[in-house]
DRENKOL-936741 format. One line per field, with one value per atom (N, C-alpha, C): x, y, z negated; residue in three letters. Coordinates in steps of 0.1 Angstrom, whole numbers, plus 5000, padded with zeros to 4 digits. Each point is the difference from the previous one (the first is absolute). Last residue first. Layout:
u	X_...;
v	Y_...;
w	Z_...;
resn	ALA_...;
This chain:
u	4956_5002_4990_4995_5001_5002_5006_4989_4991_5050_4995_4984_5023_5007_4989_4993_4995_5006_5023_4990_4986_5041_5002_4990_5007_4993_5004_4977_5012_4996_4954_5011_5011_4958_5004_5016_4983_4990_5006_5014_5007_4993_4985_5013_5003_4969_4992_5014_5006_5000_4993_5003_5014_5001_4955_5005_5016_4981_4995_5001_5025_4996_4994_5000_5005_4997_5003_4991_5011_4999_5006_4990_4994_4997_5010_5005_4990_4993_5046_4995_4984_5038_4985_4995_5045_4990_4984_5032_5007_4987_4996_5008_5005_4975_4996_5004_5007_5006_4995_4977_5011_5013_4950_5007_5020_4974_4996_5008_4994_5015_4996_4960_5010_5014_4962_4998_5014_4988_5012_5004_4962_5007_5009_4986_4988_5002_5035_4998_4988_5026_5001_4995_4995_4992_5000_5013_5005_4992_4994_4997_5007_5003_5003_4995_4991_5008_5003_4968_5004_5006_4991_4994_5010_4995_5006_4993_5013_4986_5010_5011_5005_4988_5003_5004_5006_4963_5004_5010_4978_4994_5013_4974_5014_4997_4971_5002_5012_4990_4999_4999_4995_4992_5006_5017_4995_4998_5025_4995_4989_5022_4992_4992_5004_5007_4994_4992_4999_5004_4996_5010_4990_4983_4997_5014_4997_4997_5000_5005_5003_5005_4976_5000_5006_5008_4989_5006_5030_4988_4992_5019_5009_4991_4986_5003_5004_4995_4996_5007_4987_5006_4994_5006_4995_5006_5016_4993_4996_5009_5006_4993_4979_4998_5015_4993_4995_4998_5009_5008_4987_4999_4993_5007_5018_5003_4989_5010_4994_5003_5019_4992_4996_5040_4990_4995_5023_4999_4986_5009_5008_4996_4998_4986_5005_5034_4987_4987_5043_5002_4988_4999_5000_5000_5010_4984_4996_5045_4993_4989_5025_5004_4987_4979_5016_5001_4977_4993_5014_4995_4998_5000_5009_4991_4998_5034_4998_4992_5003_5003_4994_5021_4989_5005_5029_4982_4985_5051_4996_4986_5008_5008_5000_4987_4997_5013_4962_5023_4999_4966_4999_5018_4963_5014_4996_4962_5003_5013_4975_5011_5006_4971_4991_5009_5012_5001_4992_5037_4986_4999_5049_4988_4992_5050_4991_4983_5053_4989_4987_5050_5002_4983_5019_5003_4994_4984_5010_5002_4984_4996_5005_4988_5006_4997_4998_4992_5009;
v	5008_4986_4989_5049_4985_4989_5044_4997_4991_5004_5000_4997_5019_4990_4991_5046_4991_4987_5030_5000_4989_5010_4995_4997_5027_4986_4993_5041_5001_4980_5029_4994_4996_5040_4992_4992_5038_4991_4987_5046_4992_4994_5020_4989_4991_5042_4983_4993_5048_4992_4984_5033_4992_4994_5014_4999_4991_5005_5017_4997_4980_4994_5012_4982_5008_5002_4954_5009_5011_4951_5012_5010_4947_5013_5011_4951_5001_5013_4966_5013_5003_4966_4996_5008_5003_5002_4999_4994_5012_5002_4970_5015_5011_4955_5008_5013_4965_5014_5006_4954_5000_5008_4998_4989_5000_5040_4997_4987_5002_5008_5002_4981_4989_5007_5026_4997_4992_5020_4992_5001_5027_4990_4989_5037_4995_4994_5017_4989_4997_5036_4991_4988_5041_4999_4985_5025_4991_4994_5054_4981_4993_5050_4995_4985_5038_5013_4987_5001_4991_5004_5031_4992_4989_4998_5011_4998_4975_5007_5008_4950_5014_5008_4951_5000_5012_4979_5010_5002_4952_5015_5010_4956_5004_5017_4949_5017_5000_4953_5009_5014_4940_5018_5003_4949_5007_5015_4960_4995_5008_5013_4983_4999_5052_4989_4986_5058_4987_4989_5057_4989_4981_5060_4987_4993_5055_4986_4987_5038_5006_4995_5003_4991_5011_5015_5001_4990_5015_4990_4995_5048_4990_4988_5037_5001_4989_5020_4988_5007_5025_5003_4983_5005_5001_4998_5000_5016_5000_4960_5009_5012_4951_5016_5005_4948_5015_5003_4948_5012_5013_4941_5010_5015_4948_5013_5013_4940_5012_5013_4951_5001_5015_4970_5015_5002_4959_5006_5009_4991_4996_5002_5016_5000_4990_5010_4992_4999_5018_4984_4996_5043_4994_4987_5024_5003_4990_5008_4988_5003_5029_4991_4986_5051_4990_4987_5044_4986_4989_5061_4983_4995_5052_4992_4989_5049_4987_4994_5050_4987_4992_5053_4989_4984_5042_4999_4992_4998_5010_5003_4955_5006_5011_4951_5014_5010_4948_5004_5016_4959_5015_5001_4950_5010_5014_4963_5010_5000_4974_4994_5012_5006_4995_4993_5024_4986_4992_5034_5003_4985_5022_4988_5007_5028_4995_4985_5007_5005_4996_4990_5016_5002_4960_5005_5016_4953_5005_5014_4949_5007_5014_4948_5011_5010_4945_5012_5012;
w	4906_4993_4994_5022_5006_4992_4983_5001_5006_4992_4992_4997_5039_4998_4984_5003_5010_5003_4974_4996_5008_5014_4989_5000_5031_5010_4985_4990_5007_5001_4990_4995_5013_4986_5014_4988_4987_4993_5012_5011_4985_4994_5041_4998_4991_5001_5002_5000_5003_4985_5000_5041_4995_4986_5030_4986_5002_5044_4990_4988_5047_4989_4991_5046_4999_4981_5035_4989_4996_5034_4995_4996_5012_5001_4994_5009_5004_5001_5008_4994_5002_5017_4993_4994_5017_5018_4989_4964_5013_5008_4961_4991_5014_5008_4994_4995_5038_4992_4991_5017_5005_4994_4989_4998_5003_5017_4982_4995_5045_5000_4983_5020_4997_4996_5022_4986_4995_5045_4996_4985_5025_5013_4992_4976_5005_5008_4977_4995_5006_5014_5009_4994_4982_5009_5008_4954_5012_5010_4974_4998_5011_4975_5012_4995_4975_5015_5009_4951_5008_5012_4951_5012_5010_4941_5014_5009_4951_5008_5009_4988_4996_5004_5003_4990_4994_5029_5001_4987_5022_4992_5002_5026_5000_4987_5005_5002_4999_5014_4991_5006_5014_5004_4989_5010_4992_5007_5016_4990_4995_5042_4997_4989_5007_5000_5000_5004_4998_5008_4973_5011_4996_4996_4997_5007_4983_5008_4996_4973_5013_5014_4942_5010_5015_4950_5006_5015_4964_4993_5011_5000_4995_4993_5046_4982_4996_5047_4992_4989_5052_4984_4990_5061_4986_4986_5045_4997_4989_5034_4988_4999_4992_5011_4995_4983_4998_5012_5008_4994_5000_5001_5003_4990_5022_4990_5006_5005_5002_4994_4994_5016_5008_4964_4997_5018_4971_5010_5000_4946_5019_5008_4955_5009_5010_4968_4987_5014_5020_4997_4992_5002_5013_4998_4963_5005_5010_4990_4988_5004_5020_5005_4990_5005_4993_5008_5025_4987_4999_5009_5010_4986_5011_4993_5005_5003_5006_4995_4989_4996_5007_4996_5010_4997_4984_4993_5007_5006_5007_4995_4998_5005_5005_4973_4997_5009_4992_5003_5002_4979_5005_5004_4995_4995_5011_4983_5003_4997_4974_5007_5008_4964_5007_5011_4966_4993_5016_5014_4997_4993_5014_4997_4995_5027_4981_5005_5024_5004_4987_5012_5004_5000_4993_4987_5002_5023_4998_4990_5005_4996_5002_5019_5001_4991_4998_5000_5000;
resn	UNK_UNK_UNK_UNK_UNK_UNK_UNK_UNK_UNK_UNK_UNK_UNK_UNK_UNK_UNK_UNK_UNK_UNK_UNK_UNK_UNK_UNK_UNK_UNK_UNK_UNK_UNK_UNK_UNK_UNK_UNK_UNK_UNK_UNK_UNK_UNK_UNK_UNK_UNK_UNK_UNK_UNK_UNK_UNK_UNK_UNK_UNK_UNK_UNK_UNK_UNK_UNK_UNK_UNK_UNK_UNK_UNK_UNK_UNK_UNK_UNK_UNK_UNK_UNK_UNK_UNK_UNK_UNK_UNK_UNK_UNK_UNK_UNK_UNK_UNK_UNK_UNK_UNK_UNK_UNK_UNK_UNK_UNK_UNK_UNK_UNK_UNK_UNK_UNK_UNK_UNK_UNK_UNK_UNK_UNK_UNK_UNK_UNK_UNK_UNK_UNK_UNK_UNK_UNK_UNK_UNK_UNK_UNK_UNK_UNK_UNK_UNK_UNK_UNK_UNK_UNK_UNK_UNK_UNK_UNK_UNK_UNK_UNK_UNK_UNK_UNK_UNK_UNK_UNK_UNK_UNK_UNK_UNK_UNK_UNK_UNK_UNK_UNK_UNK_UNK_UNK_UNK_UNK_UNK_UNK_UNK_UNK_UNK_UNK_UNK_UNK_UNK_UNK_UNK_UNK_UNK_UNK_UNK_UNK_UNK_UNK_UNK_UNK_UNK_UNK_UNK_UNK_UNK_UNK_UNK_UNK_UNK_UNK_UNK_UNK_UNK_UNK_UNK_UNK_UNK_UNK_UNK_UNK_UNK_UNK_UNK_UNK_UNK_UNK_UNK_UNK_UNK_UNK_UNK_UNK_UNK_UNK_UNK_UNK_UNK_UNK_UNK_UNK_UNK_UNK_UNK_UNK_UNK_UNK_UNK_UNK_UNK_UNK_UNK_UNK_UNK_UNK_UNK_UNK_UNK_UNK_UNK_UNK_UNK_UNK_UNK_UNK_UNK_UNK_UNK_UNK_UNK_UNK_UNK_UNK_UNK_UNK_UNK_UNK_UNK_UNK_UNK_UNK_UNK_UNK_UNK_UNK_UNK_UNK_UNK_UNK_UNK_UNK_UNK_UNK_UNK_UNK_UNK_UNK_UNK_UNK_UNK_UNK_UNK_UNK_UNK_UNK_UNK_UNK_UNK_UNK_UNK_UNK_UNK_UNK_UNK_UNK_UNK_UNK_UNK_UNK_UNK_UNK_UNK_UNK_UNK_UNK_UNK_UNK_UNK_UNK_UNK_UNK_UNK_UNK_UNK_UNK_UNK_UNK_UNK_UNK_UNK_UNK_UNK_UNK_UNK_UNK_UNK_UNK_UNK_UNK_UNK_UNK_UNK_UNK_UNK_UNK_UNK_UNK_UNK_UNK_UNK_UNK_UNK_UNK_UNK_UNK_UNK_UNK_UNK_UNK_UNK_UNK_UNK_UNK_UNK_UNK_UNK_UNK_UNK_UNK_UNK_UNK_UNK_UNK_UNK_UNK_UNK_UNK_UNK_UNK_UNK_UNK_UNK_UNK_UNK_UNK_UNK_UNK_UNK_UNK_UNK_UNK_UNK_UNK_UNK_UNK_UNK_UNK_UNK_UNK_UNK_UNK_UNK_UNK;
């Protein structure tokens, strides 16, 4: 299981990777492997403002449907567009090509509720 270091965890699996005050948002490596092959990915609007908690798509897999939540509030400036063709690159890069949204972020204070890949390491176990 991949964890890498440079990016905080949501309990909900969500990782954020933070650059420039625009945070990267995809589904942990452990997420993936817990859904397996991932069939479908229903993504946001960009444009639109989500709040921290709140559903900002559906992904679904062989085994299992979840929500995707929002593990920051901000609005949404870009989605991967190319997972509506090639859900599977989730399975495949998660932490690169498997990205699912970028969020312009309006509370920098949500972070520090978000756990380092310790702490998450941890939350797997």
């Amino acid at each position: 299981m991949l964890i890498p270091e440079n990016v905080l965890f949501a309990e909900s699996h969500e990782y954020v990777r933070v650059e420039n005050g625009i945070a990267t948002i995809g589904l942990s490596d452990y997420a993936q492997q817990q859904l397996g092959d991932i069939t479908y990915i229903e993504l946001p609007a960009e444009g639109d403002t989500v709040s921290k908690g709140s559903s900002v798509g559906v992904i679904e897999a062989v085994k299992a449907a979840s929500d995707l939540y929002s593990p920051i509030s901000g609005e949404i400036v870009e989605i991967n567009s190319e997972l509506e063709s090639a859900p599977e690159l989730v399975n495949q890069d998660c932490y690169g090509q498997g990205w699912i949204l970028k969020i312009k972020i309006s509370e920098e204070s949500e972070l520090s509720g978000l756990m380092d890949n310790q702490a998450y390491k941890k939350h797997v176990e």
